[in-house]
Biopython code that builds the backbone (N, CA, C, O; Angstrom):
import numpy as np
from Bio.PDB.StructureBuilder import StructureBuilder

atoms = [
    (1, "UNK", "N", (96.715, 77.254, 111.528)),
    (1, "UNK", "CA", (96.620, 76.915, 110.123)),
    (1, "UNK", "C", (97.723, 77.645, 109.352)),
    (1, "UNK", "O", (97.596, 78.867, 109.430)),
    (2, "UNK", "N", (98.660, 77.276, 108.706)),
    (2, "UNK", "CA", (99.775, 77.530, 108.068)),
    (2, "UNK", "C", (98.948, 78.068, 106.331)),
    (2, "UNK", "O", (98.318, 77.287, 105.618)),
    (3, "UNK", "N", (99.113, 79.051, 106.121)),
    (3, "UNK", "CA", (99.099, 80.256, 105.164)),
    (3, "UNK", "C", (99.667, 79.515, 103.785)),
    (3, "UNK", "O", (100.850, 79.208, 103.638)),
    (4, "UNK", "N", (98.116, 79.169, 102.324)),
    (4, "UNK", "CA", (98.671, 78.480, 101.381)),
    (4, "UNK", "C", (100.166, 79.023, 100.796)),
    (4, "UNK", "O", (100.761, 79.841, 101.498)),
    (5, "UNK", "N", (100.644, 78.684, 99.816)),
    (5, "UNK", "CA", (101.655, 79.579, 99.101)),
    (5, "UNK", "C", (101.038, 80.179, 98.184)),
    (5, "UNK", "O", (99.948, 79.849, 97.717)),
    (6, "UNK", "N", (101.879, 81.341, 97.793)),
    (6, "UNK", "CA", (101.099, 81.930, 96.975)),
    (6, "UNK", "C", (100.203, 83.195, 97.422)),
    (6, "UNK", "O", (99.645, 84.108, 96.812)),
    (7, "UNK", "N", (100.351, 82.752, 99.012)),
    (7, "UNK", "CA", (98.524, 83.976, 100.099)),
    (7, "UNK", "C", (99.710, 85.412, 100.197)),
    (7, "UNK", "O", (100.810, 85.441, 100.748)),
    (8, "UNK", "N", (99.213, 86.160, 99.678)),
    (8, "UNK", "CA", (99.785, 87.578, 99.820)),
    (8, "UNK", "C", (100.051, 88.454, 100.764)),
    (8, "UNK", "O", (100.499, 89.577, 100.532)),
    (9, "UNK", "N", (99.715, 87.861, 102.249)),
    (9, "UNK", "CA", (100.231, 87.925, 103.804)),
    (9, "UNK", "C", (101.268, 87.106, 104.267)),
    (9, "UNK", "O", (101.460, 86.959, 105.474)),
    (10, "UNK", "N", (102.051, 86.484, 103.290)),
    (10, "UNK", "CA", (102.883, 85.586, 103.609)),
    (10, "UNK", "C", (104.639, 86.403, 103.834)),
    (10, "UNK", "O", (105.210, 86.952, 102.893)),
    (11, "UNK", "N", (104.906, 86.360, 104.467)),
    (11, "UNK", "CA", (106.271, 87.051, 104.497)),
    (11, "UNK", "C", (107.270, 87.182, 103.856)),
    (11, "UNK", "O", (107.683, 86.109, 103.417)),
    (12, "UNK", "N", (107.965, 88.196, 103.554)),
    (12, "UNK", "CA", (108.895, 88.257, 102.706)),
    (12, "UNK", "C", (110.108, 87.337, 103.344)),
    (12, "UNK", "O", (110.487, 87.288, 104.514)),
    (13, "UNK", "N", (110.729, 86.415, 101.847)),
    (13, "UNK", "CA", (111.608, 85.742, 102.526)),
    (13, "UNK", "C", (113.133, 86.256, 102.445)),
    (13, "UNK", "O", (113.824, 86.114, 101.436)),
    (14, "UNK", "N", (113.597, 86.907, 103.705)),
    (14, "UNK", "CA", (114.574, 87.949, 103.896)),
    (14, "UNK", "C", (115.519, 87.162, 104.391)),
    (14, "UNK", "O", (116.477, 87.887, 104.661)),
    (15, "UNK", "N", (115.710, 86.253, 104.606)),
    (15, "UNK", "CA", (117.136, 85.609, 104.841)),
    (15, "UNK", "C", (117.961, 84.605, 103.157)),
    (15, "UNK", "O", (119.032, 84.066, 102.879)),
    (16, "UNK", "N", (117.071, 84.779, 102.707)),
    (16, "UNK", "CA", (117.906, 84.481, 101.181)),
    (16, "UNK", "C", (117.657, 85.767, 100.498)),
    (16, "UNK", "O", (117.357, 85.716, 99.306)),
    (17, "UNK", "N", (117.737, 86.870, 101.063)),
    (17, "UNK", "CA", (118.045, 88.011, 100.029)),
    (17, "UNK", "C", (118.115, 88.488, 101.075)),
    (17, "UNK", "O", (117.059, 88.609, 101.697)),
    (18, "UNK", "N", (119.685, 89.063, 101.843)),
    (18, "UNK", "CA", (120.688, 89.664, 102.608)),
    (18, "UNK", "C", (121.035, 90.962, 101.572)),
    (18, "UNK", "O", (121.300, 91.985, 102.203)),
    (19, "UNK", "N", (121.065, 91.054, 100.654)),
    (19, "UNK", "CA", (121.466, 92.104, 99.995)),
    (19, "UNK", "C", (120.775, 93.299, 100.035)),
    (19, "UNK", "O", (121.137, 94.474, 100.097)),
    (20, "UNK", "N", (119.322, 92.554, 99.968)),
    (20, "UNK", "CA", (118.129, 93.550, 99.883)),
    (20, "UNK", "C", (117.664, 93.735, 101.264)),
    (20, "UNK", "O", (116.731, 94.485, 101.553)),
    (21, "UNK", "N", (118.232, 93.142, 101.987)),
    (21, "UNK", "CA", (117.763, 93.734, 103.194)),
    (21, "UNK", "C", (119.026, 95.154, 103.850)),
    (21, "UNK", "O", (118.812, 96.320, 104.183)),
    (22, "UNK", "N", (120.028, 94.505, 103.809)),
    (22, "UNK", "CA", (121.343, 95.512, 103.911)),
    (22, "UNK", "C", (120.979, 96.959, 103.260)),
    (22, "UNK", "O", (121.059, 98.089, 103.742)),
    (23, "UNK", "N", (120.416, 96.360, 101.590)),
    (23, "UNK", "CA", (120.258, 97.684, 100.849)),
    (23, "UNK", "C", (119.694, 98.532, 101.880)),
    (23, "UNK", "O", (120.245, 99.427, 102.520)),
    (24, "UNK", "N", (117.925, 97.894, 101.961)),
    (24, "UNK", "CA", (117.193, 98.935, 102.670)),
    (24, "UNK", "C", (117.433, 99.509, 104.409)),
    (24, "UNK", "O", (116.889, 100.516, 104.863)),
    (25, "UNK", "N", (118.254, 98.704, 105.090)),
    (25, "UNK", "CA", (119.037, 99.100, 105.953)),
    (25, "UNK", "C", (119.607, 100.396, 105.774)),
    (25, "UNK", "O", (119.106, 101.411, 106.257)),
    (26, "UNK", "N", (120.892, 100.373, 104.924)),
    (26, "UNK", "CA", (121.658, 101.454, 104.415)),
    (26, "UNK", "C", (120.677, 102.942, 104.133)),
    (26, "UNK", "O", (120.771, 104.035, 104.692)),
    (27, "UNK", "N", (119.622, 102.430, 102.920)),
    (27, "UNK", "CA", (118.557, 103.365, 102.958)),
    (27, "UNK", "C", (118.307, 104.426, 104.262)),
    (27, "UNK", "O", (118.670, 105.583, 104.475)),
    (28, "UNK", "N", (117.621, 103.587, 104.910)),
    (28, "UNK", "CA", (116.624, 103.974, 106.471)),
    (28, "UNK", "C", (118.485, 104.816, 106.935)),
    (28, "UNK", "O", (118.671, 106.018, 106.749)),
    (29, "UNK", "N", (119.314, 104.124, 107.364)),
    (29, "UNK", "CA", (120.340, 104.968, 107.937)),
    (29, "UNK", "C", (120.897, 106.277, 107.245)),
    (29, "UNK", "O", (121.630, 107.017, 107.901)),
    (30, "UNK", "N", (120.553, 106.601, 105.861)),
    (30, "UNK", "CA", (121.121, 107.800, 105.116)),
    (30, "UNK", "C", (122.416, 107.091, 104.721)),
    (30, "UNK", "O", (123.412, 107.748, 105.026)),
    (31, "UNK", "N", (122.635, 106.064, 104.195)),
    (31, "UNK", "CA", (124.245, 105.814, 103.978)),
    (31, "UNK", "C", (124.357, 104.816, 102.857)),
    (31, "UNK", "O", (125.479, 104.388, 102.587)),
    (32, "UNK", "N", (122.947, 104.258, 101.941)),
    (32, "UNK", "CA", (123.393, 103.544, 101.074)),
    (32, "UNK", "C", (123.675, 104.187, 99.884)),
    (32, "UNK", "O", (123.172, 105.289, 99.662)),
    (33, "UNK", "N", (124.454, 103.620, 99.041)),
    (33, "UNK", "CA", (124.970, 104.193, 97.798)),
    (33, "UNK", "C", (123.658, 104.342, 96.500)),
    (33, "UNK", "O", (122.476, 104.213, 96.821)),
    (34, "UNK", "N", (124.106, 104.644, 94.943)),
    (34, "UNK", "CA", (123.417, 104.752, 93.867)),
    (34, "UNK", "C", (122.793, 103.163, 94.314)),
    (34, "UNK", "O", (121.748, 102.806, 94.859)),
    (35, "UNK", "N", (123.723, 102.596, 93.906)),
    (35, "UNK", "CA", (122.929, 100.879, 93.789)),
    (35, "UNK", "C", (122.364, 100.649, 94.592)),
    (35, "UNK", "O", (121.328, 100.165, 94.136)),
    (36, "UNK", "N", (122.297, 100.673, 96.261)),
    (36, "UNK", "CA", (121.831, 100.173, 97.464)),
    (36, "UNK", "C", (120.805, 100.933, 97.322)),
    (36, "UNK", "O", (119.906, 100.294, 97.869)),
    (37, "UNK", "N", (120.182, 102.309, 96.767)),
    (37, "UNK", "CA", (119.052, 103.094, 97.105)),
    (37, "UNK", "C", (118.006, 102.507, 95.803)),
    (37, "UNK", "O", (116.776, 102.542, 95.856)),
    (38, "UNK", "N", (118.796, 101.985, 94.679)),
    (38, "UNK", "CA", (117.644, 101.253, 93.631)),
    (38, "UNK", "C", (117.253, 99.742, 93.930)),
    (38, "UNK", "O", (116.358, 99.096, 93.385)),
    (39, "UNK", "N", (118.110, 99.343, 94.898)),
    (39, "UNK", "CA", (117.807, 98.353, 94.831)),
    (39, "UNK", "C", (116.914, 97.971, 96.631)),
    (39, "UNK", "O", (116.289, 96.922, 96.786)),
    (40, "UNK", "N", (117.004, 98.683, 97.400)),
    (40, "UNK", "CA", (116.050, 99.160, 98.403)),
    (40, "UNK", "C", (114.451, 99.633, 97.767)),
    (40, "UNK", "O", (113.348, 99.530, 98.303)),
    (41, "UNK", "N", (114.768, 100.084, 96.653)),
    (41, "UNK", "CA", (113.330, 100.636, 95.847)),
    (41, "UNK", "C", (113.037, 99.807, 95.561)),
    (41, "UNK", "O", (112.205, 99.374, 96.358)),
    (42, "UNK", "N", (113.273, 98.947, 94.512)),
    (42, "UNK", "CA", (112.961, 97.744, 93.674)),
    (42, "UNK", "C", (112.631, 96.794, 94.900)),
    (42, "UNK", "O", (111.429, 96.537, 94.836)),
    (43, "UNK", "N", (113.078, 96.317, 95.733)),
    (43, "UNK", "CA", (112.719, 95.671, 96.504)),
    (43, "UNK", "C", (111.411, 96.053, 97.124)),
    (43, "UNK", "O", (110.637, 95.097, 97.184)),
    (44, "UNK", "N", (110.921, 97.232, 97.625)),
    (44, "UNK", "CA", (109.695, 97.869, 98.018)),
    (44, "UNK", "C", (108.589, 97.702, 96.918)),
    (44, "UNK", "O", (107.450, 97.347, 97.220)),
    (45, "UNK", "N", (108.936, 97.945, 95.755)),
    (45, "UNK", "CA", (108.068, 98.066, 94.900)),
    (45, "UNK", "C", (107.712, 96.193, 94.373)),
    (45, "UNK", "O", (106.784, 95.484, 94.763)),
    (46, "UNK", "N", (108.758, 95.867, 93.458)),
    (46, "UNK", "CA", (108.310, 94.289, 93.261)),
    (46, "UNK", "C", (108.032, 93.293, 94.298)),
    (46, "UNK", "O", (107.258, 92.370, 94.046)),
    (47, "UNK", "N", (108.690, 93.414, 95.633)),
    (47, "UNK", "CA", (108.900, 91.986, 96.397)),
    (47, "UNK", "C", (107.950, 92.571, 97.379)),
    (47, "UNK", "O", (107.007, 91.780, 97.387)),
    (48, "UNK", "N", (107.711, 93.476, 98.160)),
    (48, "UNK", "CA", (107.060, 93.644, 99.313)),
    (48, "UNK", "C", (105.770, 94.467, 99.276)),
    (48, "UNK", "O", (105.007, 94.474, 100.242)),
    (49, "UNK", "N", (105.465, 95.336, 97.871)),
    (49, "UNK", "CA", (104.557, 95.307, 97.726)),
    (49, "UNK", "C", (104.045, 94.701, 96.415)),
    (49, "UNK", "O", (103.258, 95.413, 95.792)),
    (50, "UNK", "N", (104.332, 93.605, 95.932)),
    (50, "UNK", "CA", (103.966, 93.009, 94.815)),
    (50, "UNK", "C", (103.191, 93.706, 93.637)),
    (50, "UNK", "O", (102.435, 93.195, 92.811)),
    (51, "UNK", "N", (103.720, 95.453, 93.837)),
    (51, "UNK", "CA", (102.882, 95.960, 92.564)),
    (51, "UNK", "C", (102.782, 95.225, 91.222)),
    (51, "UNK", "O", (101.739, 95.460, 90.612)),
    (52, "UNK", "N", (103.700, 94.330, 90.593)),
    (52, "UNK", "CA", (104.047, 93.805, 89.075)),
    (52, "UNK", "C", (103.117, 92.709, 89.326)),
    (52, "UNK", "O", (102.760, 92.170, 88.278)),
    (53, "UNK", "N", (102.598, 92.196, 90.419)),
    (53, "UNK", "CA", (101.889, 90.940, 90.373)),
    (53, "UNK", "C", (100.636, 91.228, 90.324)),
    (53, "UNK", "O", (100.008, 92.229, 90.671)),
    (54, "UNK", "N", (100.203, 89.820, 89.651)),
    (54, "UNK", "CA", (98.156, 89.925, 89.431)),
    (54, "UNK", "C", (97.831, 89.578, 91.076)),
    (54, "UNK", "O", (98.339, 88.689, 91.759)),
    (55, "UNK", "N", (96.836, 90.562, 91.461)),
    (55, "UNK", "CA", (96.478, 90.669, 92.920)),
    (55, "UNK", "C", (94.781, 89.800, 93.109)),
    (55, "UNK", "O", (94.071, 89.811, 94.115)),
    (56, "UNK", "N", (94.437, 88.934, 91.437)),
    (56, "UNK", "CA", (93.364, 88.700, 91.504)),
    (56, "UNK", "C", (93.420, 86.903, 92.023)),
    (56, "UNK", "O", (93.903, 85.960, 91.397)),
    (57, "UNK", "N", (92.738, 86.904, 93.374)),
    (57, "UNK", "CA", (92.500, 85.130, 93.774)),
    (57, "UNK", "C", (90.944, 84.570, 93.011)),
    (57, "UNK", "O", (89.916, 85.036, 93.504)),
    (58, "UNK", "N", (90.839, 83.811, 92.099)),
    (58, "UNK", "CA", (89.852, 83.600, 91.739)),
    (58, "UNK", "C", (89.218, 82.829, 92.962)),
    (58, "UNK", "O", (88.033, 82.497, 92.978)),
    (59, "UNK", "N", (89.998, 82.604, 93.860)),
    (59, "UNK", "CA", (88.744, 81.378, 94.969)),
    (59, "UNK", "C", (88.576, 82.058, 96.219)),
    (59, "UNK", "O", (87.776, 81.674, 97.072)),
    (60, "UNK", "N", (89.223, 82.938, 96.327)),
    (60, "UNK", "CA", (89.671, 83.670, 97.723)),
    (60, "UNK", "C", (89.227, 85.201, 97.200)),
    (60, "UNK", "O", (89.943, 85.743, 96.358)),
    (61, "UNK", "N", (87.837, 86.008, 97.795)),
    (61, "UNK", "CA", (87.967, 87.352, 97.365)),
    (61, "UNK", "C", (88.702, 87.955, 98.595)),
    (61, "UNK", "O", (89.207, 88.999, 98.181)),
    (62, "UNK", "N", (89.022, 87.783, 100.003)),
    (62, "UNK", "CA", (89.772, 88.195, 100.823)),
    (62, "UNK", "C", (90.890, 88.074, 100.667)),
    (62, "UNK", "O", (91.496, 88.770, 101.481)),
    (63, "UNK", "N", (91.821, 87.289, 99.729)),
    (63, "UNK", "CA", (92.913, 86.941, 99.747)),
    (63, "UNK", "C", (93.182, 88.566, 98.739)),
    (63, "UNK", "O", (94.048, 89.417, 98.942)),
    (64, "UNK", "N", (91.980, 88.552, 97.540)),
    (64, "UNK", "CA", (92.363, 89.786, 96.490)),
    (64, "UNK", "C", (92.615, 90.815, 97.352)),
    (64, "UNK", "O", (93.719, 91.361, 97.346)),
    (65, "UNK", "N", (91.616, 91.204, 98.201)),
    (65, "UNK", "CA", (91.680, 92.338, 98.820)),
    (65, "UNK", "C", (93.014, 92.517, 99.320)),
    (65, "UNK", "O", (93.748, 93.410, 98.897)),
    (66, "UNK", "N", (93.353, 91.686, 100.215)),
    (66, "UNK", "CA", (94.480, 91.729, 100.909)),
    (66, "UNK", "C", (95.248, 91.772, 99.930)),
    (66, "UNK", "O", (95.499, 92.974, 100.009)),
    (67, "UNK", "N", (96.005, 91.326, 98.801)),
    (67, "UNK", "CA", (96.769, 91.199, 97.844)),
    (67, "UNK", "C", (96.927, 93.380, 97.043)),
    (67, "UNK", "O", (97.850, 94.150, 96.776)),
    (68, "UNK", "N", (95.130, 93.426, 96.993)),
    (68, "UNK", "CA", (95.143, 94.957, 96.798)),
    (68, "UNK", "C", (95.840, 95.769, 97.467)),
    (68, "UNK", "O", (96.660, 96.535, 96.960)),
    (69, "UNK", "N", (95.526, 95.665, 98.971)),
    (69, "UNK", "CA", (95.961, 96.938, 99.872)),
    (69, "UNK", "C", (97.455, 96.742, 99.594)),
    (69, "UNK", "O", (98.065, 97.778, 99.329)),
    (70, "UNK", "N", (98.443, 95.124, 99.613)),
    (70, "UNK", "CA", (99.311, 95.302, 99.307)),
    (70, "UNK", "C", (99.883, 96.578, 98.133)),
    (70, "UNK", "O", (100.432, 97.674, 98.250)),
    (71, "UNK", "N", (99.693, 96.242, 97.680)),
    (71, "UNK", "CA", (99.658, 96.739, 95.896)),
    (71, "UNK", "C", (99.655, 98.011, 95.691)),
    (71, "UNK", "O", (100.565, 98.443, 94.985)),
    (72, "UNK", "N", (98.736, 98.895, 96.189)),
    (72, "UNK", "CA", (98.204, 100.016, 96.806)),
    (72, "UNK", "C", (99.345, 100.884, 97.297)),
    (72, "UNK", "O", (99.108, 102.076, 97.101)),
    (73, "UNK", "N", (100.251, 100.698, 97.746)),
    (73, "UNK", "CA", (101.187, 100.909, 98.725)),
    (73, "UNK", "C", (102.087, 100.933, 97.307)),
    (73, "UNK", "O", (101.921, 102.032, 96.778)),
    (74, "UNK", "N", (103.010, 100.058, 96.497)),
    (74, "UNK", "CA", (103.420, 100.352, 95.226)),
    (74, "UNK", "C", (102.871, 100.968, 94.648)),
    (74, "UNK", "O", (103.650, 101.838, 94.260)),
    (75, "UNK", "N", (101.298, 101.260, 94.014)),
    (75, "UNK", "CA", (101.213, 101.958, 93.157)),
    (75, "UNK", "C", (101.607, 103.494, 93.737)),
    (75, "UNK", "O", (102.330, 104.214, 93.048)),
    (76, "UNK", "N", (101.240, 103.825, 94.668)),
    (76, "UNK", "CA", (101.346, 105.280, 95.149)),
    (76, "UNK", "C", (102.717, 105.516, 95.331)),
    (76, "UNK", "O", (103.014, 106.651, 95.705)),
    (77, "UNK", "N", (103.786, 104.559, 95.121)),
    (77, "UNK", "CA", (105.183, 104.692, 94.964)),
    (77, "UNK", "C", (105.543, 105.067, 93.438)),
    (77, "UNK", "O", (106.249, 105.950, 92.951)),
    (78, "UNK", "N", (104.995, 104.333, 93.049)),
    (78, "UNK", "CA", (105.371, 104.446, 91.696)),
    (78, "UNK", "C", (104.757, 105.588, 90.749)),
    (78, "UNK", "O", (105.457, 106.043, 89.845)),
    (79, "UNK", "N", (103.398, 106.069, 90.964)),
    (79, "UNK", "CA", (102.748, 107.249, 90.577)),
    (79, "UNK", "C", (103.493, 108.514, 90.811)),
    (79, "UNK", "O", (103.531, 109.388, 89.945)),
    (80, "UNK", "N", (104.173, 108.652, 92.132)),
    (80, "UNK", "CA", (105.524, 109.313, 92.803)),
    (80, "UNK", "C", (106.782, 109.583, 91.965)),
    (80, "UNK", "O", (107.367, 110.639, 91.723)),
    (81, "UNK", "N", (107.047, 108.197, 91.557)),
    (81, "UNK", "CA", (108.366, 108.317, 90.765)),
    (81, "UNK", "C", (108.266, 109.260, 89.446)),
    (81, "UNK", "O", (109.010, 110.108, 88.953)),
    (82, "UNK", "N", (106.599, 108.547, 88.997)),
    (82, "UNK", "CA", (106.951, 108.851, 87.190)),
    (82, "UNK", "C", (106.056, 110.290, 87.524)),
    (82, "UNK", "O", (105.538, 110.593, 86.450)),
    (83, "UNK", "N", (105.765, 111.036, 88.302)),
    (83, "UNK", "CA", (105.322, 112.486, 88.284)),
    (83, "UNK", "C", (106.619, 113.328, 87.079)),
    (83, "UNK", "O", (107.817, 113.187, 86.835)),
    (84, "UNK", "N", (105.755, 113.999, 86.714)),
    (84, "UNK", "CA", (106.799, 114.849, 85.965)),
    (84, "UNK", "C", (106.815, 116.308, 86.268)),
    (84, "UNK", "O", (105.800, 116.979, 86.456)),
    (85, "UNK", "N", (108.198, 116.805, 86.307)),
    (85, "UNK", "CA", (108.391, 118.007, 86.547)),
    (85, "UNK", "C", (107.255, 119.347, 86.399)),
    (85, "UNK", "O", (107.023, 120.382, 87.023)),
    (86, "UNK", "N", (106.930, 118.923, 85.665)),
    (86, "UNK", "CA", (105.833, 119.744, 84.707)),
    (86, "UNK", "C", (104.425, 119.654, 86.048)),
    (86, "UNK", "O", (103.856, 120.456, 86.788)),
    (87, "UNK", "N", (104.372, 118.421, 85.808)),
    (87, "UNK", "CA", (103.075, 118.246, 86.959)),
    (87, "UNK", "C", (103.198, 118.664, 88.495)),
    (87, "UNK", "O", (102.208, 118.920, 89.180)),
    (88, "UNK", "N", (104.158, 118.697, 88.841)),
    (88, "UNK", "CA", (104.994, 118.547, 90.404)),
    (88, "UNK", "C", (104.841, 120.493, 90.680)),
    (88, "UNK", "O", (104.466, 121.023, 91.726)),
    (89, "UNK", "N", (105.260, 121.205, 89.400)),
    (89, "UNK", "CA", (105.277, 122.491, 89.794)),
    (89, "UNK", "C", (103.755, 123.216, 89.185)),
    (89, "UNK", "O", (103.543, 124.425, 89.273)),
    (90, "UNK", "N", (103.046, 122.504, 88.737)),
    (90, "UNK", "CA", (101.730, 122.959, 88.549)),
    (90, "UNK", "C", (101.106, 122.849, 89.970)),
    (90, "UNK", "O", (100.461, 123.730, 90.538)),
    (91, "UNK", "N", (101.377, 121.744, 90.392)),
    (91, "UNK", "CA", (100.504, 121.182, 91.835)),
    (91, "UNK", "C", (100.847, 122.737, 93.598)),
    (91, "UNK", "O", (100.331, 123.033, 94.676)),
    (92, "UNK", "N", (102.024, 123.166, 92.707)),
    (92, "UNK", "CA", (102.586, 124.536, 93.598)),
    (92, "UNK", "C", (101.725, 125.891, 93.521)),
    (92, "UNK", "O", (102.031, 126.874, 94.197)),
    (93, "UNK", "N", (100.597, 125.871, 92.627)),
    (93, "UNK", "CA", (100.121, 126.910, 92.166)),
    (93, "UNK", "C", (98.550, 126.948, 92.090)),
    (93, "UNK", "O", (97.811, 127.802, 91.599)),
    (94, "UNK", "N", (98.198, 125.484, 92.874)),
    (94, "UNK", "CA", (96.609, 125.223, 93.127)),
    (94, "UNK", "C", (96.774, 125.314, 94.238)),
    (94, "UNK", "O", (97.825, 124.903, 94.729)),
    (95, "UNK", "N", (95.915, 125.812, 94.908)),
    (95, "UNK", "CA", (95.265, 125.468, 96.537)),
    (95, "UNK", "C", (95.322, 123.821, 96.627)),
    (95, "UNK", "O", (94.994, 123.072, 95.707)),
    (96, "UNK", "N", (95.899, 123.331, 98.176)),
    (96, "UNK", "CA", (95.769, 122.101, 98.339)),
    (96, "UNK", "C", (94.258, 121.349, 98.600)),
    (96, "UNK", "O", (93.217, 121.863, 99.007)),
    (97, "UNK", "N", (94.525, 119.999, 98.226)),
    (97, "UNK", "CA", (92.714, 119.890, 98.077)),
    (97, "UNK", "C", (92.484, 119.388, 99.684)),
    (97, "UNK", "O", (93.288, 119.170, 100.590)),
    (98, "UNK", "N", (90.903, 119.305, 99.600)),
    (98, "UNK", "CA", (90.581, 119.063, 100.657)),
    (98, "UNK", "C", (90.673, 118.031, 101.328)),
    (98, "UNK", "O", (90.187, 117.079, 100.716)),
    (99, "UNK", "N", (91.115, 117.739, 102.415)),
    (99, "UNK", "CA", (90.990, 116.119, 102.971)),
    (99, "UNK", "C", (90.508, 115.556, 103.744)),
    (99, "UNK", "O", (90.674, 114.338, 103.817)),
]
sb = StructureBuilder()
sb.init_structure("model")
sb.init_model(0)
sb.init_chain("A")
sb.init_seg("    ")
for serial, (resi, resn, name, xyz) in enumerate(atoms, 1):
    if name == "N":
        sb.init_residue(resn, " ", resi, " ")
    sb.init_atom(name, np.array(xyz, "f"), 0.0, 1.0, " ", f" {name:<3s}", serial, name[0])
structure = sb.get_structure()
Protein backbone atom coordinates (compact mmCIF):
# COMPACT_ATOMS: atom_id res chain seq x y z
CA UNK A 1 0.00 0.00 0.00
CA UNK A 2 1.69 3.22 -1.16
CA UNK A 3 1.74 5.97 1.79
CA UNK A 4 -1.17 8.96 1.22
CA UNK A 5 0.62 12.38 0.57
CA UNK A 6 0.82 14.43 3.05
CA UNK A 7 1.59 10.87 5.76
CA UNK A 8 4.54 12.17 7.82
CA UNK A 9 6.66 8.80 7.24
CA UNK A 10 6.95 9.69 3.82
CA UNK A 11 10.51 10.47 2.75
CA UNK A 12 12.31 13.32 2.33
CA UNK A 13 12.54 14.20 -1.26
CA UNK A 14 16.46 14.48 -1.57
CA UNK A 15 17.14 14.30 -5.10
CA UNK A 16 15.50 17.75 -5.91
CA UNK A 17 17.30 19.37 -3.09
CA UNK A 18 21.14 18.35 -3.81
CA UNK A 19 22.12 21.39 -2.02
CA UNK A 20 20.69 20.36 1.17
CA UNK A 21 21.89 17.25 1.06
CA UNK A 22 25.70 18.31 0.13
CA UNK A 23 25.06 20.96 2.93
CA UNK A 24 24.48 18.27 5.52
CA UNK A 25 27.16 16.07 4.03
CA UNK A 26 29.76 18.86 4.47
CA UNK A 27 28.24 19.22 8.07
CA UNK A 28 28.72 15.36 9.22
CA UNK A 29 32.44 15.67 7.50
CA UNK A 30 33.57 18.96 9.62
CA UNK A 31 34.02 20.94 6.33
CA UNK A 32 30.88 22.89 5.51
CA UNK A 33 31.03 26.58 5.52
CA UNK A 34 28.73 29.59 7.48
CA UNK A 35 25.99 28.89 4.79
CA UNK A 36 26.30 25.02 4.38
CA UNK A 37 26.06 24.67 8.41
CA UNK A 38 22.57 26.97 8.35
CA UNK A 39 21.39 25.51 5.83
CA UNK A 40 22.13 21.70 7.01
CA UNK A 41 20.15 23.14 10.20
CA UNK A 42 17.25 24.52 8.50
CA UNK A 43 16.96 21.56 6.63
CA UNK A 44 16.86 19.31 9.97
CA UNK A 45 14.62 21.50 11.58
CA UNK A 46 11.81 22.52 8.74
CA UNK A 47 12.06 19.58 6.13
CA UNK A 48 13.00 16.45 8.13
CA UNK A 49 11.68 17.13 11.19
CA UNK A 50 8.70 19.18 10.19
CA UNK A 51 8.87 21.22 13.47
CA UNK A 52 6.93 24.52 11.59
CA UNK A 53 4.23 22.05 10.51
CA UNK A 54 0.69 21.25 12.15
CA UNK A 55 1.41 17.54 13.25
CA UNK A 56 -2.48 17.27 13.84
CA UNK A 57 -4.34 14.34 11.28
CA UNK A 58 -7.90 14.89 12.01
CA UNK A 59 -8.71 11.20 10.50
CA UNK A 60 -5.57 9.42 11.31
CA UNK A 61 -4.61 9.61 15.26
CA UNK A 62 -1.48 7.33 14.31
CA UNK A 63 -0.54 9.38 11.56
CA UNK A 64 -0.48 12.53 14.58
CA UNK A 65 1.56 10.53 16.64
CA UNK A 66 3.93 9.67 14.14
CA UNK A 67 3.92 13.28 12.77
CA UNK A 68 4.70 14.13 16.83
CA UNK A 69 7.71 11.98 17.42
CA UNK A 70 8.75 13.59 14.18
CA UNK A 71 8.50 17.03 15.57
CA UNK A 72 9.89 16.11 18.87
CA UNK A 73 13.23 15.70 17.46
CA UNK A 74 13.00 19.68 16.16
CA UNK A 75 11.65 20.90 19.06
CA UNK A 76 14.58 19.65 21.27
CA UNK A 77 16.75 21.27 18.48
CA UNK A 78 15.42 24.26 18.65
CA UNK A 79 14.90 24.64 22.60
CA UNK A 80 18.95 24.05 22.17
CA UNK A 81 19.45 26.88 19.95
CA UNK A 82 17.38 29.62 21.75
CA UNK A 83 18.94 28.52 25.41
CA UNK A 84 20.46 31.56 26.67
CA UNK A 85 23.71 32.15 28.06
CA UNK A 86 22.30 33.04 31.24
CA UNK A 87 20.42 29.68 31.45
CA UNK A 88 23.29 27.38 30.00
CA UNK A 89 25.66 28.63 32.98
CA UNK A 90 23.03 28.40 35.70
CA UNK A 91 22.43 24.67 34.60
CA UNK A 92 26.62 24.42 35.66
CA UNK A 93 25.82 25.07 39.23
CA UNK A 94 22.79 22.54 39.94
CA UNK A 95 23.40 18.96 40.46
CA UNK A 96 22.40 17.03 37.27
CA UNK A 97 18.86 15.71 37.47
CA UNK A 98 17.95 12.40 37.77
CA UNK A 99 17.35 10.04 34.90
Amino acid sequence: MKAPPGAPWNPFNWADNLSSVYALQALQKGEASPEQQKKALDLIITELSSYYDLSFHPDNPRFTDFAEGKRFVGAQIVKLLKLSPAVIEASKRKPAAKR
